[in-house]
C-alpha positions in Angstrom: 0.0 0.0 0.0 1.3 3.5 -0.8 1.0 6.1 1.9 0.9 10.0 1.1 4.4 10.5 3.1 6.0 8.3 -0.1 4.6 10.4 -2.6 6.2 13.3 -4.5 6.8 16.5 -2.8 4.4 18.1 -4.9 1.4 15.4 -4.6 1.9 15.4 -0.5 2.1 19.3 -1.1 -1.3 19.9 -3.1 -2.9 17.0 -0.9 -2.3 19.2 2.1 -2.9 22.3 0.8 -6.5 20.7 -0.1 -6.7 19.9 3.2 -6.0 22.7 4.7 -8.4 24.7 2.4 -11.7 22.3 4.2 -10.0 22.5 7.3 -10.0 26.5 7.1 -13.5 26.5 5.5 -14.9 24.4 8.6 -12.8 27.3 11.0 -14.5 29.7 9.2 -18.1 28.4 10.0 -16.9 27.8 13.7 -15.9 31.6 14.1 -19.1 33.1 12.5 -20.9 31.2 14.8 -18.8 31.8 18.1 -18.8 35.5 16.7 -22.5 35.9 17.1 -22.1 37.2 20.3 -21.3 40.1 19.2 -24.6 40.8 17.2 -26.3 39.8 19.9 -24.8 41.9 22.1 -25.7 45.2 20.1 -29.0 46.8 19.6 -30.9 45.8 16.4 -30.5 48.3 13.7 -33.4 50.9 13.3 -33.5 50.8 9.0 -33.6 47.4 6.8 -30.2 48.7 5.2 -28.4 48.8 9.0 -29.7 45.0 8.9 -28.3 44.0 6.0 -24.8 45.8 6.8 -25.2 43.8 9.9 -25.8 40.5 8.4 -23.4 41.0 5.5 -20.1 42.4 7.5 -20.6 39.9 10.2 -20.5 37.1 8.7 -18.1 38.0 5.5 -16.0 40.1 8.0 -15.1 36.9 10.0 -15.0 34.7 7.2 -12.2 37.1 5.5 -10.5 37.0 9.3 -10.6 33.3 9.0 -9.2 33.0 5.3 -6.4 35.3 6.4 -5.0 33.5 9.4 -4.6 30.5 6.7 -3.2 32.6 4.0 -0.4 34.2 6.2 0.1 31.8 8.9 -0.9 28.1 8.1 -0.3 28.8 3.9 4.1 29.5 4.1 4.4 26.6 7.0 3.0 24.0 4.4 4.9 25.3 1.9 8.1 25.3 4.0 7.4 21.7 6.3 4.9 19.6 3.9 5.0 16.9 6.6 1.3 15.8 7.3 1.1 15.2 11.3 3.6 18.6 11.5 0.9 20.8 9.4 -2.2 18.8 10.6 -1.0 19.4 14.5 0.4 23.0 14.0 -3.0 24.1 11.7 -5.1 22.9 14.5 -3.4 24.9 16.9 -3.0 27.7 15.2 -6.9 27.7 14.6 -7.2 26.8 18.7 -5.9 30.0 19.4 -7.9 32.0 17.3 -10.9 31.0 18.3 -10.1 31.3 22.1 -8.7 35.0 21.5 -12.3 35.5 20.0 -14.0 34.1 23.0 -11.6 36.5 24.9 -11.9 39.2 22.8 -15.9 38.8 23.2 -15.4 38.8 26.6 -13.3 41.5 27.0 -15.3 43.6 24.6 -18.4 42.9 26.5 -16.9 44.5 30.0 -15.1 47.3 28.1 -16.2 48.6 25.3 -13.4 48.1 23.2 -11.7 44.7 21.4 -7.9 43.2 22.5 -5.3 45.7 21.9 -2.2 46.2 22.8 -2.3 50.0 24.0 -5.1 49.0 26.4 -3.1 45.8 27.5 -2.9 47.3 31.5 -6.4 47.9 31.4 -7.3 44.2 30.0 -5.1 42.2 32.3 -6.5 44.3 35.0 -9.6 43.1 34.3 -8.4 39.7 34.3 -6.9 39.3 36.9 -10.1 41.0 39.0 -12.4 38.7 37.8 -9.6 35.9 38.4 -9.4 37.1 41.9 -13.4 37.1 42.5 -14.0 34.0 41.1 -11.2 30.9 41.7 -12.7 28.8 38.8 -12.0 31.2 36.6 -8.9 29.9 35.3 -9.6 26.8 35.6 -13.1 27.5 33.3 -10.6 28.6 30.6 -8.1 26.3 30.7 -11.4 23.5 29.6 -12.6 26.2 26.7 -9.3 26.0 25.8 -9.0 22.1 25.9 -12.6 21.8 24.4 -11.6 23.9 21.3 -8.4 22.4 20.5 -10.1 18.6 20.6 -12.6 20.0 18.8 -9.8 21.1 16.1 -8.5 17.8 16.5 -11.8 15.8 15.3 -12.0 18.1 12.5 -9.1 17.9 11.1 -9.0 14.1 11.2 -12.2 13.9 9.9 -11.4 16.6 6.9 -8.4 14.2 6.0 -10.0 10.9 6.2 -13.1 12.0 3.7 -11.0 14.6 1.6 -12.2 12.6 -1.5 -15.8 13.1 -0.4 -15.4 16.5 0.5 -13.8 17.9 -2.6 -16.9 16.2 -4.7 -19.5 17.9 -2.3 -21.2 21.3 -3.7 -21.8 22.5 -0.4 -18.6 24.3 -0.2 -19.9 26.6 -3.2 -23.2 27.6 -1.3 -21.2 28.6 1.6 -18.4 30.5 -0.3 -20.0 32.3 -3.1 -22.6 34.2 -0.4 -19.4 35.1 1.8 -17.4 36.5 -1.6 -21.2 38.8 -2.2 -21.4 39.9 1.4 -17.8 41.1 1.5 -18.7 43.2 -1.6 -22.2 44.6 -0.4 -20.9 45.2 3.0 -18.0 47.5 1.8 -20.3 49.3 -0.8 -22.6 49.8 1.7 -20.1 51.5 4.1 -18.4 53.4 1.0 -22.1 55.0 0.6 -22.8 55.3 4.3 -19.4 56.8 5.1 -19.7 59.6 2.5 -24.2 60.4 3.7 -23.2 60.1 7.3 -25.8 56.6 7.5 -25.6 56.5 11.1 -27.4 53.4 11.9 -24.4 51.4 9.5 -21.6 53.6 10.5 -22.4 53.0 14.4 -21.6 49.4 13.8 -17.7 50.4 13.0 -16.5 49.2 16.4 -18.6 45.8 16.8 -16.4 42.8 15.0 -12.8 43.2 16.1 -10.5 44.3 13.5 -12.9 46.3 11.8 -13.2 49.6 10.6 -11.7 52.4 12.2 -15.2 55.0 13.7 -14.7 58.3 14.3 -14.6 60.1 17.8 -18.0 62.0 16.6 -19.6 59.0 15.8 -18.4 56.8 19.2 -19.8 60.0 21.0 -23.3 59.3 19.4 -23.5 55.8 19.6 -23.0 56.3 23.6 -25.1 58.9 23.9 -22.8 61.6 24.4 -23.5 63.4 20.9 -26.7 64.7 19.7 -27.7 62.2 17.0 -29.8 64.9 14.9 -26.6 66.8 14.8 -24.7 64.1 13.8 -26.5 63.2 10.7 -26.5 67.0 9.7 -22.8 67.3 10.2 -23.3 69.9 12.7 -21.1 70.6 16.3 -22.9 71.2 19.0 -21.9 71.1 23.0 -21.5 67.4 24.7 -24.6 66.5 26.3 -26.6 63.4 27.2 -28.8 62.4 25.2 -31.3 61.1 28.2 -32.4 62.2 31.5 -30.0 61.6 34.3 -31.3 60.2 37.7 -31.7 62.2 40.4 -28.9 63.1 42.2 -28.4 61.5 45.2 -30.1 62.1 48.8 -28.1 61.9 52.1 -29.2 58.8 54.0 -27.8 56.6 56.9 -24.3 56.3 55.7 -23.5 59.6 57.7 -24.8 60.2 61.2 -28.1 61.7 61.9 -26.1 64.7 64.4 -22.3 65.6 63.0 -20.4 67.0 65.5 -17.6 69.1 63.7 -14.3 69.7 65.6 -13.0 71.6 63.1 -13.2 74.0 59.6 -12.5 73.5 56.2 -10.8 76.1 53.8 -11.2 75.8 50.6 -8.1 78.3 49.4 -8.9 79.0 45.3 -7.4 81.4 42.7 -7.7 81.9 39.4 -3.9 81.8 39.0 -1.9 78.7 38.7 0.6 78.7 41.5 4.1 77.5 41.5 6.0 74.5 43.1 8.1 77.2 45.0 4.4 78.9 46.5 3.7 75.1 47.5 6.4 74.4 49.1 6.3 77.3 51.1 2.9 77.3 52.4 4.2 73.5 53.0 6.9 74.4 54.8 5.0 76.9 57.3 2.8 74.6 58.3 2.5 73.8 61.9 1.0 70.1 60.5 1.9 67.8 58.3 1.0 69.2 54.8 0.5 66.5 51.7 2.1 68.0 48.6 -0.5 67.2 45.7 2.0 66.6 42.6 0.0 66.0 39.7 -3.9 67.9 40.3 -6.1 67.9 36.8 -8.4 70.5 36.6 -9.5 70.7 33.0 -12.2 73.0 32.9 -13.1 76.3 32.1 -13.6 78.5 35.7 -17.3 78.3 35.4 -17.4 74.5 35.0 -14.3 74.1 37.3 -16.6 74.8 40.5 -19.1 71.7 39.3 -16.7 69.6 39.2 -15.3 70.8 42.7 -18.9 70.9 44.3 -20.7 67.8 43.0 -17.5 65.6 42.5 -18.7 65.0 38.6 -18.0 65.6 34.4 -19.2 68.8 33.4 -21.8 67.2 31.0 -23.9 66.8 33.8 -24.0 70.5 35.0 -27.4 71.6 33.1 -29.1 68.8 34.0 -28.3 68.7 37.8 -29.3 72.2 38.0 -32.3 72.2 36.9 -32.8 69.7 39.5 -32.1 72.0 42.1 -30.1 69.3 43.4 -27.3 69.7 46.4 -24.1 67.9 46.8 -23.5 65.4 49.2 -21.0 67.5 51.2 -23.7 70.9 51.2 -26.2 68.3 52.5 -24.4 67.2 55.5 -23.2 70.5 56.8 -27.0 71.4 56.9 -27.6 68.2 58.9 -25.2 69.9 61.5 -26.1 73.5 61.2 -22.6 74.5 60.3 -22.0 77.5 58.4 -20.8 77.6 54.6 -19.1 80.8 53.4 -18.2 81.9 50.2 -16.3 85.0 50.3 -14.9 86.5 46.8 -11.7 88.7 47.0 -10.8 90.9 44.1 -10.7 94.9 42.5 -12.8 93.1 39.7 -16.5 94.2 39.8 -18.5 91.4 41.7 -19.9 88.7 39.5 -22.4 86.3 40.5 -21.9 82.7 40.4 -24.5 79.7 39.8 -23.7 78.1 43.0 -24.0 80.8 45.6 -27.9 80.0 46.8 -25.7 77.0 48.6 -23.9 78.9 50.7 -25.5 81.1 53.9 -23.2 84.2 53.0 -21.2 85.4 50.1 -19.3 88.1 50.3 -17.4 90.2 47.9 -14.0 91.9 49.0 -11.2 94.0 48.0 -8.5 92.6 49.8 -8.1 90.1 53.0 -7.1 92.7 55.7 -11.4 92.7 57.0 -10.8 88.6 56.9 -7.4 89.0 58.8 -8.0 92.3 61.1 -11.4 93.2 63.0 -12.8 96.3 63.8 -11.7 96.1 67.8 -8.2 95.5 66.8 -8.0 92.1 68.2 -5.0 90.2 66.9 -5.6 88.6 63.8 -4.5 85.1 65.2 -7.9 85.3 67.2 -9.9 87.2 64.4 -8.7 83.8 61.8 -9.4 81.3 64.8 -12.4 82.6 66.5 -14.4 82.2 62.5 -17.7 79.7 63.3 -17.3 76.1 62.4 -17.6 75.2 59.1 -17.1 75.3 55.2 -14.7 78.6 54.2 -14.7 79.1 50.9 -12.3 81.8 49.7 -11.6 82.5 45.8 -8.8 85.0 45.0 -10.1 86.5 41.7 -7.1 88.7 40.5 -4.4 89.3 38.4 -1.5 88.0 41.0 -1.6 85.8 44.1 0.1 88.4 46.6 -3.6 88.8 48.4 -3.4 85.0 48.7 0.1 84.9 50.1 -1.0 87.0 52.7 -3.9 85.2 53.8 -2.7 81.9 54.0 0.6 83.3 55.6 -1.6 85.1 58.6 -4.0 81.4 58.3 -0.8 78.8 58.9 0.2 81.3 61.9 -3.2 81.5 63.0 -3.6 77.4 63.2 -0.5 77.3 64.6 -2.4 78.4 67.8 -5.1 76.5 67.4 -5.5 73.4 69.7 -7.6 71.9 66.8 -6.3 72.5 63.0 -8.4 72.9 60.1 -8.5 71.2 57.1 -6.7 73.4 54.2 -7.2 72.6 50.5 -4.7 75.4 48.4 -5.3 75.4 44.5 -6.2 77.0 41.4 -9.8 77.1 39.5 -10.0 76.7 36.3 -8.6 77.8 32.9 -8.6 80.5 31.1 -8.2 78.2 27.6 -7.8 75.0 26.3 -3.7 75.2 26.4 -3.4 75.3 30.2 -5.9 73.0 30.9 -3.9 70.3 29.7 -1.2 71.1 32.1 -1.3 69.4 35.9 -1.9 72.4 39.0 0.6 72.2 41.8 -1.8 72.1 44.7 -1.2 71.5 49.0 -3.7 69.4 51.3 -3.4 70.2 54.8 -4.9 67.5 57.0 -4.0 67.2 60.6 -3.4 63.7 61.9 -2.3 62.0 58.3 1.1 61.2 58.0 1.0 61.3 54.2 4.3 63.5 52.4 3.5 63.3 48.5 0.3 62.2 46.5 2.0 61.5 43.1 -1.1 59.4 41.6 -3.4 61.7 39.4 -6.0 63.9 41.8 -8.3 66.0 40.2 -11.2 68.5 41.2 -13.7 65.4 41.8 -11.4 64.2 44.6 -12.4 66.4 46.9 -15.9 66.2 47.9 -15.4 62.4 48.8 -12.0 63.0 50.6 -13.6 65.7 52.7 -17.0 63.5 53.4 -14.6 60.6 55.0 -12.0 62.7 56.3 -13.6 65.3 57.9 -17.1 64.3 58.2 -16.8 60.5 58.7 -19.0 59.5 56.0 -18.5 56.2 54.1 -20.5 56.3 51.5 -20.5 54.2 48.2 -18.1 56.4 45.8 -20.2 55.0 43.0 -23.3 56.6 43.7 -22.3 60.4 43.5 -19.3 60.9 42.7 -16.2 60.2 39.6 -13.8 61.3 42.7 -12.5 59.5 45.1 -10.7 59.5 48.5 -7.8 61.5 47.5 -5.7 59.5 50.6 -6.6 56.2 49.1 -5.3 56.3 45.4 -3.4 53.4 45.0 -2.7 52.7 41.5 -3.1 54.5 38.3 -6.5 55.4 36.7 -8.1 57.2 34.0 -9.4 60.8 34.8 -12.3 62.3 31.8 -14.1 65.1 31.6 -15.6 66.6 29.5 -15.6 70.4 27.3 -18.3 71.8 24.7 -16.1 70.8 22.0 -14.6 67.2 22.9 -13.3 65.0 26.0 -10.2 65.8 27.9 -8.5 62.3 28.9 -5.8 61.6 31.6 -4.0 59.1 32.1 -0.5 58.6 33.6 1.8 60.6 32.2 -0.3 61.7 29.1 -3.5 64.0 28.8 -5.3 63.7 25.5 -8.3 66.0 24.2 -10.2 64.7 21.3 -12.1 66.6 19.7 -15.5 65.7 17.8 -13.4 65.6 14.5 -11.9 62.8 15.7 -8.9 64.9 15.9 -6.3 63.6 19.2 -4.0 66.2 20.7 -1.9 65.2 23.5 0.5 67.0 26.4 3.1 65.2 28.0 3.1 65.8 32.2 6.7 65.3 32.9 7.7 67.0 30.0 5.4 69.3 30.1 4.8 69.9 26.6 2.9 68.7 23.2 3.9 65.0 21.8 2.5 63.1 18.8 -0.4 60.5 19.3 -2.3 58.7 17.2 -5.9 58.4 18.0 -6.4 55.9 20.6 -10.1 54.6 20.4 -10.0 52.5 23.1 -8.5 55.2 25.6 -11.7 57.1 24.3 -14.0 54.4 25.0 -12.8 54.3 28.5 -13.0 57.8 28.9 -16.4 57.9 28.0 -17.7 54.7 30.5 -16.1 56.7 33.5 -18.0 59.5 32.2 -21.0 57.6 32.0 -20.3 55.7 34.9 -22.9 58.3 37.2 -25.7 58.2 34.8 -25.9 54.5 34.7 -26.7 54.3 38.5 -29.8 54.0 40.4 -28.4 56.7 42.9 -30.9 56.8 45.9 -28.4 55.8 48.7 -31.0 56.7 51.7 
C-alpha cells in the first residue's frame, strides 16, 4: 500500500494544501458562529439597510478574518514543512488559538467597550486578573474552553483528512463560499455609501467585530449617547450632552450620622492663577501640621465648570441637568444636617460677578483685599480674628491678576492654626482655565490634613477628589463612591487610573503621564506631564472608550443611597 508521506513532494504538497483549504472552510463556519455574540450583544438596527450591513459584514467580515489567518500563517508553514502530522497538529493549533482569543476578545469587549489591543493591555489584564481574583474557577473555566476547542480542532481535522475525497466532490462548499465572496462586496459598498451620507445606523456598527473599521470620535460619541444624533446626521457641532435624562442626584441617608459634630473647619483656598512649586512648598513648609504635597492635580475646565466639578464631585456634562434639579451635593447636605456654616467670600478689584452656586452657601461676600478677613474692627490680633471664624465650610476665591492677596492670607492662616489646639483642614489650588492650552497642564496644589502622615500624592488627583476625601476625612461619611461621585478619596489612590471630563467641544483624557483631548473631529491632541509639553499621538479609540464609561459611569446608577 502507498501512503501519502512516499509520494512526491508536490502530490503530498497539493494533498495538504486541499486539506488545509476544508479545514480553514470548517474554521470559518466555527468563528461566525462563536462570533454571534457580538450581534447579539448590540442593539438591532433601526433601518432594513443597518440589517443587511449587519448580516453581511458579520458574517463576511469573519469569514475574511478566518481566510487570512490560513493565508499568512498556516499557507508559508506548508509550503516550507509539507509533513502531514507537522501541518495537521500546527493548523489545529494555530486555529485553537484564534478562536479562544475570540472568545476572549468577546469577553473583554463585552466588560469594556473596546476589542484586544495592545495600547489597552494594563487595562485588560487588569480586568483579568479582577475577575480571576473574585472568582477561583476562573482559570480553571478557561483552561477546559481552551482544551474543548483544541479537541474540537483535532476531530476536524481528522475527519477533513480521512473523507478529503468526499469533500472535494460535495457542492456545499460553493453555497457557503459564493454568499461570503457577495457579502464582502455589499458590506464595503454599503459603508463606502454610508461613510460619504453620514448613515448612522451602518456607521455606528464600526466598532462591533474586532479588527474592523476604524469609527470616528463623533460617531463613538453618538452611539454612547454623548453626541446629539440629529446633529450628527446633519454634520453639525454642538456642545456634549446626554442624550437622556440623568437620575436624580443623590439624597443623604444613613451612611453619615443623623447629628455631625464638627471639631474643626475646612478652607477651601482657590485662585484663578496657577501657582508654583516654590508657592507650595512654602505654604508646605509653614505649616504647623503635616502638609501632603498634591503633585499632579487635573483641573481641565473652564472656571465656570471648574466649580461643578469641585462641588458635586462629577464631568461637566452633567452640570445643566443637575441644576435644573435643584439638586445639592453630598458635602452641602451634610453640613445642613449639623447646622454648620458655609461661606463663600470672593476677594478681588474686579466688579463682583455672580456665580451659579451661591444660593448653597449662607453668605457670600465680595472683597477688595483680605485685611477685614485678617483684622477686626476692635483690633484684636488677627490670630484670634482667623481662629475665632464659626465652624464650618470657608470658601475663599482670590479673583485677581497676581496671588500676593493670597500669600498674605494663607501666611496670617498657617500662623493662626499654629495656635489653634484643633487644625483645620486646608485645600490650596487654582480654578479653572482661562483656555484649552493650560488645561492640559497638571496644578501644583497642598492638602493640609492634621493627623495624616502622608508626604507626597504623586497618583493623578483631580477636582472630583475632593468632595469624597472631605466627606470621610472630615465628616466621617462612608458612603459608596459610586453613587455620586467620579472622585474619590484623595488618601486612598493606589494605582493609576483614568481621569475624563468633558468640554463643549470634545473630551479631555488623563492618564499617567499623558493628557489627551479629542475633539468631535476625531482629531487627538496630546500634552506630556513630565515634560510638560505637546507629543505626537495617534488616535487611541480604546482610551476614548474608556474615557467615556467613566463618564458615563454616574448616569448609569440608580443613585438613591438613603
Amino acid at each position: 500500500m502507498v501512503t501519502f508521506e512516499s509520494k512526491s513532494y508536490s502530490k503530498r504538497l497539493l494533498h495538504l494544501i486541499s486539506w488545509s483549504h476544508w479545514f480553514t472552510l470548517f474554521n470559518i463556519i466555527a468563528a461566525i458562529a462563536l462570533s454571534s455574540f457580538y450581534v447579539f450583544n448590540e442593539s438591532t438596527p433601526e433601518t432594513v439597510l443597518g440589517i443587511i450591513y449587519l448580516i453581511t459584514n458579520w458574517t463576511s467580515h469573519m469569514g475574511f478574518l478566518t481566510f487570512m489567518s490560513f493565508v499568512l500563517i498556516l499557507f508559508p508553514i506548508t509550503l516550507l514543512f509539507p509533513h502531514t502530522r507537522f501541518i495537521r497538529g500546527t493548523a489545529s493549533i494555530i486555529f485553537t488559538i484564534g478562536l479562544f482569543l475570540l472568545i476572549l476578545d468577546g469577553f473583554v469587549y463585552s466588560r469594556l467597550g473596546y476589542h484586544l489591543n495592545a495600547s489597552s493591555s494594563e487595562q485588560i489584564f487588569s480586568l483579568l486578573k479582577t475577575i480571576g481574583q473574585n472568582n477561583r474557577n476562573f482559570w480553571l473555566y478557561s483552561s477546559i474552553v481552551g482544551v474543548l476547542i483544541f479537541a474540537a480542532e483535532l476531530v476536524i481535522s481528522n475527519y477533513a483528512w480521512k473523507h478529503l475525497k468526499e469533500l472535494q466532490g460535495a457542492v456545499f462548499a460553493k453555497i457557503i463560499v459564493i454568499p461570503l465572496l457577495l457579502f464582502f462586496f455589499i458590506s464595503h459598498t454599503i459603508h463606502i455609501w454610508a461613510d460619504a451620507n453620514l448613515e448612522y445606523d451602518v456607521l455606528q456598527q464600526d466598532t462591533v467585530l474586532p479588527l474592523s473599521y476604524p469609527s470616528t470620535a463623533k460617531a463613538l460619541l453618538t452611539k454612547y449617547g454623548l453626541f446629539d444624533r440629529d446633529d450628527y446626521i446633519e454634520r453639525r457641532n454642538s456642545p456634549l450632552s446626554f442624550s437622556h435624562p440623568i437620575p436624580q442626584y443623590s439624597q443623604l441617608g444613613s451612611q453619615c450620622q443623623s447629628s455631625i459634630e464638627l471639631t474643626q473647619s475646612t478652607y477651601l483656598i482657590l485662585t484663578n492663577e496657577m501657582l508654583t512649586n516654590k508657592q507650595i512648598q512654602r505654604f508646605k513648609h509653614n505649616s504647623s501640621v503635616n502638609a501632603i504635597n498634591v503633585k499632579h492635580h487635573i483641573d481641565n475646565a473652564l472656571t465656570s465648570d471648574a466649580w461643578f466639578n469641585l462641588f458635586f464631585s462629577l464631568p461637566t456634562i452633567y452640570q445643566e441637568q443637575l441644576i435644573a434639579q435643584q439638586s445639592k451635593p453630598l458635602l452641602f447636605q451634610a453640613l445642613e444636617k449639623s447646622n454648620a456654616v458655609k461661606r463663600f467670600t470672593i476677594i478681588g478689584n474686579n466688579s463682583p460677578t455672580s456665580y451659579w452656586f451661591e444660593s448653597m452657601f449662607d453668605s457670600t461676600t465680595h472683597l477688595n483685599d483680605v485685611s477685614s478677613l485678617i483684622f477686626s474692627d476692635s483690633n484684636t490680633d488677627y490670630t484670634d480674628q482667623l481662629n475665632t471664624m464659626r465652624l464650618g465650610l470657608h470658601v475663599l476665591y482670590f479673583d485677581e491678576p497676581n496671588t500676593h492677596q493670597l500669600e498674605l492670607f494663607m501666611n496670617a492662616l498657617l500662623l493662626a492654626q499654629s495656635q489653634k489646639e484643633e487644625k483645620d483642614i486646608i485645600w490650596v489650588s487654582s480654578i479653572g482655565n482661562e483656555n484649552q492650552t493650560t488645561s492640559l497642564t497638571t496644578k501644583p496644589s497642598l492638602f493640609i490634613l492634621p493627623n495624616v502622615k502622608k508626604q507626597t500624592i504623586k497618583r493623578l488627583s483631580s477636582q472630583m477628589d475632593i468632595q469624597p476625601t472631605l466627606m470621610t476625612q472630615w465628616l466621617g461619611c462612608e458612603l459608596d463612591k459610586n453613587t455620586f461621585t467620579n472622585g474619590q478619596n484623595i488618601l486612598h489612590i493606589k494605582k493609576n487610573r483614568l481621569i475624563a471630563n468633558t468640554m463643549q467641544s470634545g473630551i479631555m483624557v488623563f492618564n499617567k503621564d499623558q493628557s489627551v483631548f479629542i475633539d468631535q473631529n476625531g482629531n487627538f491632541e496630546s500634552h506630556s506631564i513630565q515634560l510638560d509639553a505637546p507629543i505626537t499621538v495617534s488616535a487611541d479609540f480604546p482610551l476614548m472608550i474608556d474615557a467615556v464609561h467613566s463618564i458615563k459611569q454616574f448616569s448609569q446608577n440608580k443613585v438613591d443611597i438613603r
